[in-house]
Every structure is written in structure tokens, then in C-alpha cells.
N, C-alpha and C positions, 0 to 999 in steps of 0.2 A: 330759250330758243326764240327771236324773234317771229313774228309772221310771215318774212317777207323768205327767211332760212327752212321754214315750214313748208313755204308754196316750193322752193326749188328743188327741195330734197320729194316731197309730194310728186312736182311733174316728172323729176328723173324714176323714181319709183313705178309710177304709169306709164313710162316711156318702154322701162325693161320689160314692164308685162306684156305691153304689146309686142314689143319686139321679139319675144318667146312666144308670142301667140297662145297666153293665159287669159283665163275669164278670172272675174273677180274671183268666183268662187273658188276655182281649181286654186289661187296664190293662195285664201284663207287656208283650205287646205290643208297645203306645203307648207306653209307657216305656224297650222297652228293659230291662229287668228281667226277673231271672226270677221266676216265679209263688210260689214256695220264699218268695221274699225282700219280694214283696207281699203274701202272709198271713202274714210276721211283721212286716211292717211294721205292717199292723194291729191284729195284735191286740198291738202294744207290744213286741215283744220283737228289734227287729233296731236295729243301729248306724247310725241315718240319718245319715249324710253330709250336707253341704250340697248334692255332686254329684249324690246318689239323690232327694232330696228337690225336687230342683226336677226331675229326670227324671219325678217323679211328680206335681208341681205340672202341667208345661206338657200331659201328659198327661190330666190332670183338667182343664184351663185351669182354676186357680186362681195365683195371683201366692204366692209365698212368705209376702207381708207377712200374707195372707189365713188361710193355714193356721198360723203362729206365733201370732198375734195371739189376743186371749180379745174380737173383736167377734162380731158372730151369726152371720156368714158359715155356720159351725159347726151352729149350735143349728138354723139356716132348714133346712141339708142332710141333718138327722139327724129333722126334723119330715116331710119329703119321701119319705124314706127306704121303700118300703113302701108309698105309699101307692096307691091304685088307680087305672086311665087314666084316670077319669071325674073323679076326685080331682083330679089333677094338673093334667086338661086347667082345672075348676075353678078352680085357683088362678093358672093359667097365665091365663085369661081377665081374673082381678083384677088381677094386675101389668101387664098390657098396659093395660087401661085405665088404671089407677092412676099408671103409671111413662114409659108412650112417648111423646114428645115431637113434637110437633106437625110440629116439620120433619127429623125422621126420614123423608122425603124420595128420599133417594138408594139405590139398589140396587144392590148389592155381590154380585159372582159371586165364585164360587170354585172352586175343583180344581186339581189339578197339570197341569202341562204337557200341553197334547195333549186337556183338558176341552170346547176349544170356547170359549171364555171370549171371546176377542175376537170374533171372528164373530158368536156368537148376540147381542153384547154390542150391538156395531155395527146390527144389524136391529133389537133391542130399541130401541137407543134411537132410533131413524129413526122406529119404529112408534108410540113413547110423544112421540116431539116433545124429546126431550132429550138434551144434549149428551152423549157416550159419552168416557171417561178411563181412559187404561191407567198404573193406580197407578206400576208398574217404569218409565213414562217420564218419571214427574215426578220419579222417583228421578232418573233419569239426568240429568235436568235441573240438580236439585239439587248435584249432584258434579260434573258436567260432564264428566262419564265414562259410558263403555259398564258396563252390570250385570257383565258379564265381568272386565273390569277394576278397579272397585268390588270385586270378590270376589281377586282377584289382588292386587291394593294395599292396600288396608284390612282385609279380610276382613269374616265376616258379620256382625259386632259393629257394622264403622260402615253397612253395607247397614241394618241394625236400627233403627238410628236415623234416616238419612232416610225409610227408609220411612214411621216413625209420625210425621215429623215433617210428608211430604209429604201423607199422609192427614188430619192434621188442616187443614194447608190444604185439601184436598179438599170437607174435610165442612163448611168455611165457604163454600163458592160455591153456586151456584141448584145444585136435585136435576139429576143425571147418573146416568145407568149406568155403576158401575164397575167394571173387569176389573183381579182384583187379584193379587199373586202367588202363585203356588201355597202357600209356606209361611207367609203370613201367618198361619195358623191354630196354629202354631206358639209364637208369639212372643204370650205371654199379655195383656199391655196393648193391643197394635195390635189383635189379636181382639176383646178386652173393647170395645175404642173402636170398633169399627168394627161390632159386633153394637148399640153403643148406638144409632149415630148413622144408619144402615141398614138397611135389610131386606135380608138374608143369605140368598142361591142359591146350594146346591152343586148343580154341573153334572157328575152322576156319569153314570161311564161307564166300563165295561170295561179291564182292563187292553190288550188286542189292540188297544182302540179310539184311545187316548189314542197308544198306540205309530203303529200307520196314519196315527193323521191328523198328526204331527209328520212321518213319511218325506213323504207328501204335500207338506209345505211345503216339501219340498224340502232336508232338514237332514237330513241323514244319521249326523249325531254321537252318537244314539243306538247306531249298530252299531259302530259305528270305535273297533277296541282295545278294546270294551266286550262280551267273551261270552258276560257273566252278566248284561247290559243289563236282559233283561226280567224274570229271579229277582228283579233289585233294585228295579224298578217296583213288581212285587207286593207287596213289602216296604215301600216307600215307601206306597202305598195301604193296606196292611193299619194300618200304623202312625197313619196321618192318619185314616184311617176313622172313629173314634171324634169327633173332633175338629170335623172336614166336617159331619158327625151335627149338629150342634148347632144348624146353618144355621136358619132360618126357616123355606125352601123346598128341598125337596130336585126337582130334575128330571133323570129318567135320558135320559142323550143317545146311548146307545149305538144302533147302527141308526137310530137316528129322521133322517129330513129334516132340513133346518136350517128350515124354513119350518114344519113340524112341531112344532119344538122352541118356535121364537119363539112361533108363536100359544099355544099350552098352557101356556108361561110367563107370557105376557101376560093369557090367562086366571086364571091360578089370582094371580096381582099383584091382578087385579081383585076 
């Protein structure tokens, strides 16, 4: 890769950070990186891998094709870059009108395991009069396997694939509430596709929160053999944090009622 392919892919890389309003540290993070190796990634001067470069794509959610390429993806994130709330919100108002699609429609939760996602999902849509879909069972559907097993047999590569293959079915039926899997935020095109085609809810809450309300269900599989269970929760949250951020709506469920949670959500929808 020459130097000069270094600096461009470098500035476009510091350009999304800023534009997401990331410190170096928060991108290390999200990537998985160390900070060292994210400000030489920038400023051009480290050996990007295909391996590091997509650690720092799915971290930025930009797709590979996005950051190699010479389309504007680039030029839009380094105009953004710096610019002020009112700026942003600004430009953020033009693209909504400009860009959102009429049946963008369906509502899409999100968070890891133990967010509340089903539950509040299932009230929601009772309250709005629509059908309620839990993404991971149209997976299951799809394979005709447990998620368990899906990730045992195939691993998460072919899980990747029904997912986005089930969400575009998804996003062809009447608007639903949907409760999707924790990691879809992960996996850069299912994201992309599914921030187009929905209005995107992260259902934050508390590490202690997410842990409680899983023992609750009665799954105990979080403690079993697992002594660093909750160090890797918080690791898992600090890492998606950035990501989740990106939502539309963010509603914090920690403490709150679930009757609490539903109307405030169905408020702030309206």
C-alpha cells in the first residue's frame, strides 16, 4: 500500500471519528485496537491489515468498500467533521426530509441481551396496534435450527447471513416492532439496512440491569463456569456503545417500570 493510499484512507478514518464525535480512545475500544495504533492509523503511517481495517470499519459502521473507494462517503465525513450541534442537527433535518422513505415504517429495538427488547417490544406493539417480530426467530426459522446450534454448526458467518437475509424479509411486510439481536449493530450492511428501512431504539440500561433481568428469566448461564461473566458484559457494552449511539432513539431502561418505559417510548415515536 503506498504512502500517499495510507494518508487518504488515514484522513477518511479521522474524518468518521470525528464525525461520530469518537475520542481516540472510545474508536481503540470499539475496535479492539490499541489507541498507539489508531493515531497512526490516521495520520498514515501504520501497516493496515485487511484484519485491522475492517476492526475499524465495523467500529466506525462503514463497510470496507466505503473506506477504499474514491466515492464521497469521504469528502461528506470530513465536511461534518467539526461542525457545530446546531450545524449538524441542520443538516441532519435536510437528509431526513430529503432521503427517508415513506414506509420506513417499522421499529427496530436494540441492545444486548437482558435490554428489555422483547417485553417492552411486545407492549409496544399491543399499544401501536402492530404485529411485534423477534428477528433471531425468523433466523431460526430460516435454518430450522436453534441460534445455539446455528452458532455450533455453521458458526457466526452463516448466523450473518440469515440474519440480513431474514430482515430483508422483515422490512418487506406491514410496519411491526422489531426485537433484533444484540449484535446486529455489528455486522455493517444488516445495520446500514436496517437504520434505512426503520426507526432504530437503543434500550440502554445498566450493566447490573441487563445481568438481573436475564437471572430473572430464569437462565442462569450467565454465572455457570463464567467468573469474569460480568468484566466481559461491561466490555461488551463499552465496545457496542459507540455503535448503539447511532440509533435514532435512545431510551434508558434501567430502573424504570416497563409501563414507564412503553409510554415514554411511544411518546417520544410520536
Amino acid at each position: 500500500m503506498s504512502a500517499e493510499t495510507k494518508t487518504r484512507l488515514g484522513e477518511r478514518l479521522r474524518s468518521r471519528r470525528l464525525a461520530l464525535g469518537l475520542t481516540v480512545k472510545a474508536l481503540a475500544e470499539a475496535s479492539g485496537l490499541s489507541a498507539r495504533y489508531v493515531i497512526s492509523a490516521e495520520h498514515g503511517r501504520a501497516n493496515l491489515s485487511v484484519d485491522k481495517m475492517e476492526q475499524l470499519c465495523v467500529a466506525l459502521g462503514l463497510s470496507m468498500a466505503w473506506l477504499v473507494s474514491d466515492d464521497a462517503r469521504g469528502e461528506i465525513d470530513a465536511l461534518l467533521a467539526g461542525r457545530s450541534r446546531s450545524e449538524l442537527a441542520e443538516v441532519a433535518a435536510w437528509l431526513r426530509a430529503r432521503f427517508e422513505a415513506k414506509g420506513r415504517g417499522h421499529i427496530a429495538l436494540l441492545g444486548v441481551r437482558g435490554a428489555g427488547k422483547s417485553a417492552v417490544g411486545r407492549r409496544l406493539a399491543d399499544r401501536l396496534q402492530r404485529p411485534f417480530i423477534e428477528l433471531d426467530a425468523r433466523v431460526e426459522a430460516l435454518a430450522d435450527l436453534s441460534l445455539g446450534e446455528i452458532f455450533a454448526v455453521h458458526g457466526e458467518g452463516y448466523y450473518r447471513r440469515l440474519e440480513l437475509e431474514a430482515l430483508e424479509a422483515v422490512i418487506g411486510e406491514p410496519p411491526a416492532v422489531l426485537a433484533t439481536g444484540g449484535g446486529i449493530v455489528t455486522h455493517p450492511e444488516a445495520y446500514a439496512r436496517l437504520r434505512d428501512a426503520a426507526t432504530t431504539v437503543w434500550l440502554k440500561a445498566d450493566p447490573e440491569d441487563h445481568w438481573d433481568r436475564v437471572i430473572q428469566q430464569g437462565d442462569q448461564r450467565p454465572m455457570r463456569d463464567h467468573p469474569h461473566a460480568m468484566a466481559e458484559l461491561r466490555a461488551l457494552l463499552g465496545a457496542r456503545r459507540p455503535l448503539y449511539a447511532r440509533a435514532d432513539l435512545t431510551v434508558d431502561t434501567s430502573a424504570q417500570p416497563l409501563e414507564h418505559i412503553v409510554l415514554h417510548l411511544a411518546q417520544k415515536l410520536a
